[in-house]
C-alpha positions in Angstrom: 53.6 17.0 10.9 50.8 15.4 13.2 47.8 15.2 11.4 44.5 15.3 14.1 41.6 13.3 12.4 38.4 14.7 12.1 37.7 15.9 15.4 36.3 19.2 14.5 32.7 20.2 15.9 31.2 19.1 12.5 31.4 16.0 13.4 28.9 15.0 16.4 26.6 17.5 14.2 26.7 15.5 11.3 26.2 11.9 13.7 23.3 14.4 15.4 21.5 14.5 12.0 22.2 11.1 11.2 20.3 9.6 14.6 17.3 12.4 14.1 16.7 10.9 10.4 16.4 7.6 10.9 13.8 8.7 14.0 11.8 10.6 11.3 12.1 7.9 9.3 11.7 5.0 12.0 8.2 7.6 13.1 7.3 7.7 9.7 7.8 3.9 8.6 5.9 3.0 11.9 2.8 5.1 11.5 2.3 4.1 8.1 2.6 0.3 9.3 -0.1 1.2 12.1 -2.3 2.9 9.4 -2.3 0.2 6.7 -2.5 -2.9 9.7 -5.4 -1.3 11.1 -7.4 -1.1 7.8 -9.3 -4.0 7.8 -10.4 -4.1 11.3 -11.5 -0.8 10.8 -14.1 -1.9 8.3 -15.0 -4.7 10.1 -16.2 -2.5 12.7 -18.5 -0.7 10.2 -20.4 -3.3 9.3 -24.3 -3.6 9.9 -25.6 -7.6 10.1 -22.4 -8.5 8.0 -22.9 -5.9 5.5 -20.6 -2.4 4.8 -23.2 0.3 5.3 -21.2 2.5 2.9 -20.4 2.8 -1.0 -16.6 1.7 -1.4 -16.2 3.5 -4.3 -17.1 6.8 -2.7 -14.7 6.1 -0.3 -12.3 5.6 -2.3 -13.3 9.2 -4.2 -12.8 10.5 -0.6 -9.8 9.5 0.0 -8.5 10.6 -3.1 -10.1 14.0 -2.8 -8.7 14.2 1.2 -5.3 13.5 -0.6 -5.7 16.7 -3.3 -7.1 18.9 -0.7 -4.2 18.1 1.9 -1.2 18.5 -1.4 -2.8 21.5 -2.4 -2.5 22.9 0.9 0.7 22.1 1.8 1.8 23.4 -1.5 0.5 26.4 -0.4 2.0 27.2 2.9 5.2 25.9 1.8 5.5 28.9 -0.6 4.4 26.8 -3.9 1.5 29.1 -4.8 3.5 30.2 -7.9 3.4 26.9 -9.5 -0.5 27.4 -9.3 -0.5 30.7 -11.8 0.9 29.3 -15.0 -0.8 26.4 -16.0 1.7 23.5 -16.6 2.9 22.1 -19.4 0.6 19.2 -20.7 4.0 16.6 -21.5 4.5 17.4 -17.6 1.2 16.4 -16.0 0.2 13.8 -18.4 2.4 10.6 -17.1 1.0 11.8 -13.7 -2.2 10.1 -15.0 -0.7 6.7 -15.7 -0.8 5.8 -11.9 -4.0 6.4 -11.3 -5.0 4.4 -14.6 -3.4 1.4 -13.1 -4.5 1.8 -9.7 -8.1 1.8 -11.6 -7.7 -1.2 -13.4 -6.3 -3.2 -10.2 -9.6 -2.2 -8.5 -11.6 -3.8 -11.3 -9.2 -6.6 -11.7 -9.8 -7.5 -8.0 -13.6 -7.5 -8.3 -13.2 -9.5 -11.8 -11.5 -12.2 -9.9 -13.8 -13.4 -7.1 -15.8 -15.0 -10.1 -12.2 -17.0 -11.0 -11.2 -17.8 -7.3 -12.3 -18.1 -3.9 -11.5 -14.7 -1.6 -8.8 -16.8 0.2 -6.8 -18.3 -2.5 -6.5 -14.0 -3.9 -5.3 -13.5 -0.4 -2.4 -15.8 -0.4 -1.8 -15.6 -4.2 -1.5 -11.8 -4.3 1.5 -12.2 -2.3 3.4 -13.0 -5.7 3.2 -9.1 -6.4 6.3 -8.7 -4.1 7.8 -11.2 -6.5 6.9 -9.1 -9.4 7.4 -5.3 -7.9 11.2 -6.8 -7.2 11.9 -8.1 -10.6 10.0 -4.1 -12.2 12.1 -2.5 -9.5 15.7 -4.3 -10.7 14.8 -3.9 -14.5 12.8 -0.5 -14.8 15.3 1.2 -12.3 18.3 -0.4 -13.0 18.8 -1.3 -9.8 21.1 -4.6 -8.7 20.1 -6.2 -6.0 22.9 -8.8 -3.4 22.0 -12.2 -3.6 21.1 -11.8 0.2 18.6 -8.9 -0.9 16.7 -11.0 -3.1 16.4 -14.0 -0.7 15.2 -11.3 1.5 12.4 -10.4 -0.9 11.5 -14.8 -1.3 11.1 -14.8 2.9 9.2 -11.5 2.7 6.9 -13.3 -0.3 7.1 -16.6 1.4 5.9 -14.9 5.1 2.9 -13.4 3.4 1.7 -16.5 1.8 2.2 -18.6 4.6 0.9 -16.2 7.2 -2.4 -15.6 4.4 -2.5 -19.6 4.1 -2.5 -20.2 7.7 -4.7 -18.2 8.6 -7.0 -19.8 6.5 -10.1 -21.9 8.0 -9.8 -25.4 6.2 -11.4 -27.5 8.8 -13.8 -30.2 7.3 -11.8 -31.4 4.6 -14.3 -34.4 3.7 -16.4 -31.4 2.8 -19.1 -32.3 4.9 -20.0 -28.9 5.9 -19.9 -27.4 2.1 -22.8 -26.0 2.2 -22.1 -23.7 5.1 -19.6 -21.8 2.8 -17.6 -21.8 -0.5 -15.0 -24.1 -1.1 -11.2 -23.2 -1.9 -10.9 -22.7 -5.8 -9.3 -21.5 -8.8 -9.7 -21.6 -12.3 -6.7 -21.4 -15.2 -8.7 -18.1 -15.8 -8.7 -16.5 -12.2 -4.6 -17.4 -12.0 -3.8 -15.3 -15.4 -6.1 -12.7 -14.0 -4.1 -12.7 -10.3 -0.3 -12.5 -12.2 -2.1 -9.6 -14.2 -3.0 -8.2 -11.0 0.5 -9.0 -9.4 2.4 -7.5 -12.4 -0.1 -4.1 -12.8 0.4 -4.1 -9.0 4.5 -4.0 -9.3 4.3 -1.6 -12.5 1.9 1.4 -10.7 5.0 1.2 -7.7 8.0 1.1 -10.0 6.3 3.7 -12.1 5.4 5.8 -9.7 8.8 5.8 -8.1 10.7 6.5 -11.1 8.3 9.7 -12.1 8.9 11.1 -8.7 12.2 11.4 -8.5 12.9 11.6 -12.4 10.8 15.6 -12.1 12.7 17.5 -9.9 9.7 19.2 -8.7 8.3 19.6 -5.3 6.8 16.5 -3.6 3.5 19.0 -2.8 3.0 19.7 -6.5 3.7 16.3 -7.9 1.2 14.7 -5.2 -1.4 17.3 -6.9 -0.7 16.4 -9.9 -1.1 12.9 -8.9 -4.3 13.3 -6.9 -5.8 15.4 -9.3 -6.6 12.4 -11.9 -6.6 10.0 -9.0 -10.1 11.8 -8.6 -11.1 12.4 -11.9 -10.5 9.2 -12.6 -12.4 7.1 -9.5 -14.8 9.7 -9.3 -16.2 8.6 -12.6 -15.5 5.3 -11.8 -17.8 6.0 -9.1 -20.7 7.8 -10.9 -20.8 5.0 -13.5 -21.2 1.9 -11.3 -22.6 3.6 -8.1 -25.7 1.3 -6.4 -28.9 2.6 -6.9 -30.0 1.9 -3.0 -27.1 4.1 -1.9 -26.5 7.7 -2.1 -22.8 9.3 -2.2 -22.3 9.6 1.7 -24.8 7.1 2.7 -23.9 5.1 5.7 -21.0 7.5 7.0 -20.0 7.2 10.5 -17.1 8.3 12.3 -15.3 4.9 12.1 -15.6 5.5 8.0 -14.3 9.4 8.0 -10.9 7.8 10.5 -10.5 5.5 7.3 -10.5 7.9 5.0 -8.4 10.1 6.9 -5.9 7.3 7.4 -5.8 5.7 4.2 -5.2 9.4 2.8 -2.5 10.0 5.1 -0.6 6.9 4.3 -1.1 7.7 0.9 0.8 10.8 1.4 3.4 9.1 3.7 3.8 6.7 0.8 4.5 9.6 -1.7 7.5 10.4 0.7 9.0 6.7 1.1 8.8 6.2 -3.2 10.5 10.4 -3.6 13.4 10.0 -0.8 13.1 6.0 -0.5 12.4 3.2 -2.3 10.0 1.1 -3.6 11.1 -2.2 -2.0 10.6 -0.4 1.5 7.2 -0.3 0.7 7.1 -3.9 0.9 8.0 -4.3 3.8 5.6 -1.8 5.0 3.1 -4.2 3.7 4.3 -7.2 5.1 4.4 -5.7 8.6 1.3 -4.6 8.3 -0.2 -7.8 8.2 1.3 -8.3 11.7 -0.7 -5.6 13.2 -3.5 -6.3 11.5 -3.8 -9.8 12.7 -2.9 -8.4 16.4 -5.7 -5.8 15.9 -7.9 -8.5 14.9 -6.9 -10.5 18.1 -7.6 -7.2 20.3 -10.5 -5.2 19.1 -12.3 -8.5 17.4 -11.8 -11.3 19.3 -10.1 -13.2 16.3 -7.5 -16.3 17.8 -4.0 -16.4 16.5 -3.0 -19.4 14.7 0.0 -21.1 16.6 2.2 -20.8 13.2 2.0 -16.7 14.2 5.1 -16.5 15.3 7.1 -18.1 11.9 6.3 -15.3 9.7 7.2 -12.7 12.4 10.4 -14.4 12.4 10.6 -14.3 8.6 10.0 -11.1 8.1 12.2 -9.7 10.5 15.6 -11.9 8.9 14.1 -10.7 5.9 14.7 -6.7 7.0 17.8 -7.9 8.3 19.3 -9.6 5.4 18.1 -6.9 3.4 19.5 -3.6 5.3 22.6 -5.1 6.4 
């Protein structure tokens, strides 16, 4: 009997398929890496004599309220609208707020560390939260990671913090010039606070991840879910500790409504990577991200490169490699 193998027509379908997802995915991945490395340039363009005209915290309201808006409408032309009828069970939507919870307290724990720490040493320490996210990711999921992976995830931490610590001005180091600006520091204090941060950080991710796919509910719905608190919950945050020179919209330009509109789509990108990826991908997200951002930086602001720029690229790309092989 001759047996033909597998040359039926379901075959260059099924490698069709395979090519067009990982283009969605490569599109996807990309765009979010464009979004989150063009961040911080964005804000520096904001600024008026040094200063961000706007309120961060109603940005951050916005964004969270572009989010809801954007779930609630795609849950609706999808053909969700009858999740919308019944109200939900309160056991369903309640871990939805546990996110947003942490999120919160990682927004405080940022502003309660500049008192512990100089703004660069958080830069190059917060890098431990890839640490920390990989060790929550293992335990929390259960999932094993190669030895390769987890060298992987040291030259992903280890490119952060030396791109972050290299890009660092430490000229002067007789401190003559200490008056011009504050000095690198950190107290016992400010390093508990920044492993808090690091470990908050890791649990919100993990967390996050495991709810998604754990509720075999549409992405649409749970993002509403999400969303929904994420407002409540910065929008009193908001309210509480809002400037009294300010108003709610104050200082909004169009450079500041492209943030919001990109920070709110990559939130929503995100939402995709954690339900049909995984956490760890986000990481590398991140880490690329600080790529573009320093190339934006070098474009749009005039900022030099370091000549150690091209290590971490190198890092971070045998990281990828060792760690999809």
């Amino acid at each position: 009997m001759i047996v033909i193998q597998n040359v039926g027509p379901s075959s260059p379908a099924r490698i069709k398929r395979q090519w067009v997802k990982r283009i969605q995915w490569g599109v996807l991945l990309g765009l979010m890496v464009l979004i989150y490395g063009s961040h911080a340039p964005l804000i520096t363009i904001t600024k008026v004599d040094g200063q961000v005209p706007f309120n961060p915290s109603s940005c951050v309201v916005m964004i969270e309220l572009a989010k809801l808006l954007i779930s609630l409408a795609t849950l609706l032309l999808t053909g969700g609208k009858s999740a919308l009828y019944a109200p939900p069970r309160l056991a369903l939507v309640a871990p939805y707020a546990v996110p947003a919870i942490l999120y919160a307290l990682n927004n405080n724990l940022v502003v309660l560390m500049q008192a512990y720490m100089d703004p660069s040493s958080y830069q190059v320490l917060s890098n431990l939260k890839i640490a920390s996210t990989a060790l929550l990711y293992s335990i929390c999921l259960g999932k094993r990671l190669r030895p390769a992976q987890w060298l992987a995830l040291g030259l992903l931490m280890f490119a952060g913090a030396f791109h972050s610590y290299s890009s660092l001005d430490l000229e002067d180091p007789m401190g003559t010039d200490a008056e011009e600006g504050p000095r690198l520091h950190i107290t016992a204090w400010g390093l508990f606070l920044v492993l808090v941060y690091c470990c908050v950080s890791g649990l919100a991710a993990v967390y996050t991840e495991r709810m998604l796919k754990s509720q075999k509910l549409p992405l649409s719905l749970q993002n509403l879910y999400l969303y929904m608190f994420g407002v409540a919950i910065n929008g009193l945050s908001s309210f509480t500790t809002v400037a009294s020179d300010k108003s709610f919209l104050e200082g909004y330009s169009g450079v500041v409504w492209v943030i919001i509109a990109g920070q709110a789509a990559n939130g929503l990108l995100m939402s995709v990577v954690l339900k049909h990826g995984s956490g760890i991908t986000r990481l590398f997200v991140i880490s690329c991200s600080m790529l573009v951002n320093a190339l934006l930086s070098w474009a749009i602001l005039g900022l030099q490169l370091t000549p150690f720029f091209p290590l971490p690229v190198t890092m971070i790309g045998l990281a990828a490699y060792l760690y999809y092989k």
